[in-house]
PLY file of the C-alpha trace (Angstrom):
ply
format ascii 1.0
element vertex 177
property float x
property float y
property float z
element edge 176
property int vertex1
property int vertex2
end_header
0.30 10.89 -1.93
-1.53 10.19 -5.75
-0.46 7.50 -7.39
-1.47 7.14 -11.09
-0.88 3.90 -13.12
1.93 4.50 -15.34
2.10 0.99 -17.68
0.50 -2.19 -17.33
1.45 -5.01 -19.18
0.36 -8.53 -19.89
2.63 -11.44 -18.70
5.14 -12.95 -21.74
4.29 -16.08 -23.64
6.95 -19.04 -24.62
7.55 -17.24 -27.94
9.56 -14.11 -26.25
11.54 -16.72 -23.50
15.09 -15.75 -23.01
15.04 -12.18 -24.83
15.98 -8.36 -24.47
13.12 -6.13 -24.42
12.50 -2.15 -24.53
9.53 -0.61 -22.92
9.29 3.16 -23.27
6.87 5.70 -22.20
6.19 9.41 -22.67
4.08 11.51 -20.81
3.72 15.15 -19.07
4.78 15.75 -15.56
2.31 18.70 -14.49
3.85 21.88 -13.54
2.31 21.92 -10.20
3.95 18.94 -9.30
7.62 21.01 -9.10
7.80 21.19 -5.35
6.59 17.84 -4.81
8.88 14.43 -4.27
8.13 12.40 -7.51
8.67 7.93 -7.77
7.95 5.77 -9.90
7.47 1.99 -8.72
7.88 -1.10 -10.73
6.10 -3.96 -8.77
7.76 -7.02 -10.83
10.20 -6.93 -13.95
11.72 -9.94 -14.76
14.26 -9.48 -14.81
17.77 -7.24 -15.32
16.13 -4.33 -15.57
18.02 -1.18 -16.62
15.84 2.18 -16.23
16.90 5.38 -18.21
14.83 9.24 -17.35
14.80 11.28 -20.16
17.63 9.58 -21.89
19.74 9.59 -18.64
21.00 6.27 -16.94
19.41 5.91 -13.33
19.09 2.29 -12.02
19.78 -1.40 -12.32
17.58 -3.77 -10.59
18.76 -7.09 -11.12
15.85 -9.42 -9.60
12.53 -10.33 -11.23
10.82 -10.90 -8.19
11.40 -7.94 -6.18
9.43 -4.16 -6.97
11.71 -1.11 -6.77
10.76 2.50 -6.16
13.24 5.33 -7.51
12.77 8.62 -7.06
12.87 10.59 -9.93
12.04 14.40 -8.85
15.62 15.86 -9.93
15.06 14.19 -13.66
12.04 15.57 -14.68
10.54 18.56 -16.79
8.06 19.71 -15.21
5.24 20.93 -17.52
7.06 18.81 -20.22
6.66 15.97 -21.70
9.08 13.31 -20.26
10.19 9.90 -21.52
11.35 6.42 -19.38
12.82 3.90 -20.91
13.09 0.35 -19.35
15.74 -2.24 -20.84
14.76 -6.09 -19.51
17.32 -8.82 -19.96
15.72 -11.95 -19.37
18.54 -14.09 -20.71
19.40 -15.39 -17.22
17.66 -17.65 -15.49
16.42 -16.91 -11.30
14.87 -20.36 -11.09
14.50 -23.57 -12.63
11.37 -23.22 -14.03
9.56 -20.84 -16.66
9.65 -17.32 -15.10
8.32 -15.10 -17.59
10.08 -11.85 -19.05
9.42 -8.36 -19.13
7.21 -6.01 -16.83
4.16 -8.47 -15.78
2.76 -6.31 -12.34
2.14 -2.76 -12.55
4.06 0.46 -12.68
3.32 3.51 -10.09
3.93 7.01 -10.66
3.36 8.85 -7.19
4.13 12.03 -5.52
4.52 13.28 -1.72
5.07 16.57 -0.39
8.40 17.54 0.97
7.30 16.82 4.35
5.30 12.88 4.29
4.59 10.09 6.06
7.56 7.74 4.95
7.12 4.60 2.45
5.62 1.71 4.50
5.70 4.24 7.53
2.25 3.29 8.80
2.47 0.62 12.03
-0.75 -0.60 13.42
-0.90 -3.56 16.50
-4.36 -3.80 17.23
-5.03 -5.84 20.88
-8.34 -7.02 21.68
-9.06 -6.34 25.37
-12.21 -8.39 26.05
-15.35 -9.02 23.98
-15.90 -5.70 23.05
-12.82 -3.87 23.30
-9.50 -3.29 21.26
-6.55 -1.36 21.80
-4.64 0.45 18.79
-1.12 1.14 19.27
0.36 3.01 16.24
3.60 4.36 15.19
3.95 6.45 12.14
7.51 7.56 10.28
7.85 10.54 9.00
10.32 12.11 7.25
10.95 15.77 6.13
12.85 16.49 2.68
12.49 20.21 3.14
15.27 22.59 3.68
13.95 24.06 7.18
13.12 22.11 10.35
9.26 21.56 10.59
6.46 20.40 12.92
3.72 18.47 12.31
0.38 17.24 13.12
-0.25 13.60 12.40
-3.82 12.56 12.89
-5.23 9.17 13.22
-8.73 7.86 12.36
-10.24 4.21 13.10
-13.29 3.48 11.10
-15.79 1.14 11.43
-17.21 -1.75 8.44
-19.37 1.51 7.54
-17.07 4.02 7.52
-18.32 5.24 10.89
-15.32 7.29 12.95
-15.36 5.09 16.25
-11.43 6.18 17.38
-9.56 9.59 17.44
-6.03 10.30 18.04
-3.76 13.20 17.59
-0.04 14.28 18.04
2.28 16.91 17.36
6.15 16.80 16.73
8.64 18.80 15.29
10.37 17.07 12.24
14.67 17.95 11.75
15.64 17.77 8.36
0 1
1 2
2 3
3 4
4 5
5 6
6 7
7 8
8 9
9 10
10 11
11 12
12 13
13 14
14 15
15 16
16 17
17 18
18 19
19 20
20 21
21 22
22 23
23 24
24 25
25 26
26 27
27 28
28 29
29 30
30 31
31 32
32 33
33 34
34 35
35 36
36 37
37 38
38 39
39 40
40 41
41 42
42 43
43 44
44 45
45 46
46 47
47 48
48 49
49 50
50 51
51 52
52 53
53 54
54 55
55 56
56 57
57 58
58 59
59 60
60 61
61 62
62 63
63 64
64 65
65 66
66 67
67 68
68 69
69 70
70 71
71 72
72 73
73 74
74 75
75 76
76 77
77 78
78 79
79 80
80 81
81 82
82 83
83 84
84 85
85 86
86 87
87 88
88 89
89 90
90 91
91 92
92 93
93 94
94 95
95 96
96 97
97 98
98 99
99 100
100 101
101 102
102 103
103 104
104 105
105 106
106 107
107 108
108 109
109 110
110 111
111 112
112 113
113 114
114 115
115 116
116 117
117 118
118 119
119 120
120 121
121 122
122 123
123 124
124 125
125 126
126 127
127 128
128 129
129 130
130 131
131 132
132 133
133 134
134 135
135 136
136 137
137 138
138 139
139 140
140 141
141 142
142 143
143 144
144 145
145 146
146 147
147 148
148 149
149 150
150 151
151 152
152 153
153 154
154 155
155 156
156 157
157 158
158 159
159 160
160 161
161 162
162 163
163 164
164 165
165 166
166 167
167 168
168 169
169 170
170 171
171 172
172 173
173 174
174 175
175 176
């Protein structure tokens, strides 16, 4: 998947404690993108935040100190120029001391083909054998959003400090939608 930074803002000061803010953002959604799974992911909003697409009402996340991921491939115009709008409430308090307000991490804009490896659907429990031997057991999710049953061929890679290929692994599956 690609993710491109979508807004980055600096953390609040004292002056804007307690307050309702709007954070909007316009930008083009490239055509080629169309048969692709789009997201966007907030990584910290504090707090009550309220998310419209292109003037339509998708999501409430209610925590400041939790990220959220929507998906957002049925709202978009695809070659057009889009807008999101973010409402942030941070009126109420989630702790007794000075939390801050608004979006203070990151936002994401990624994409994924129909058939991906899942969100967080990489496991790795590496097992060291003796001095100079490890074992890699991995499992990896993934998850079709196609309309057709598919296979797959997932393909593994263990690189060394210099980017060296020093493991190789390989399987095959068929993936139900």
């Amino acid at each position: 998947s690609h993710y491109h930074r979508l807004m980055t803002y600096g953390c609040s000061t004292a002056e804007n404690i307690r307050e309702v803010a709007w954070y909007r953002k316009q930008f083009i959604v490239p055509l080629e993108w169309k048969d692709k799974r789009v997201f966007i992911e907030f990584e910290g909003v504090f707090r009550d935040a309220a998310v419209w697409v292109n003037g339509t009402y998708q999501y409430r996340h209610c925590s400041g100190y939790t990220s959220f991921v929507l998906e957002l491939s049925d709202q978009l115009a695809f070659g057009e120029e889009n807008s999101i709008a973010v409402r942030v409430d941070s009126e109420q308090n989630e702790g007794w001391w000075y939390e801050g307000a608004g979006i203070y991490r990151h936002v994401w804009l990624f994409k994924t083909d129909l058939v991906s490896i899942d969100r967080y659907g990489i496991y790795a429990k590496p097992q060291k054998l003796d001095d100079s031997k490890w074992r890699v057991d991995c499992e990896v999710t993934l998850r079709n959003d196609g309309v057709t049953d598919t296979s797959a061929t997932v393909k593994g890679r263990i690189l060394d400090a210099d980017g060296k290929e020093i493991a190789i692994s390989e399987g095959k599956t068929e993936i139900l939608c």
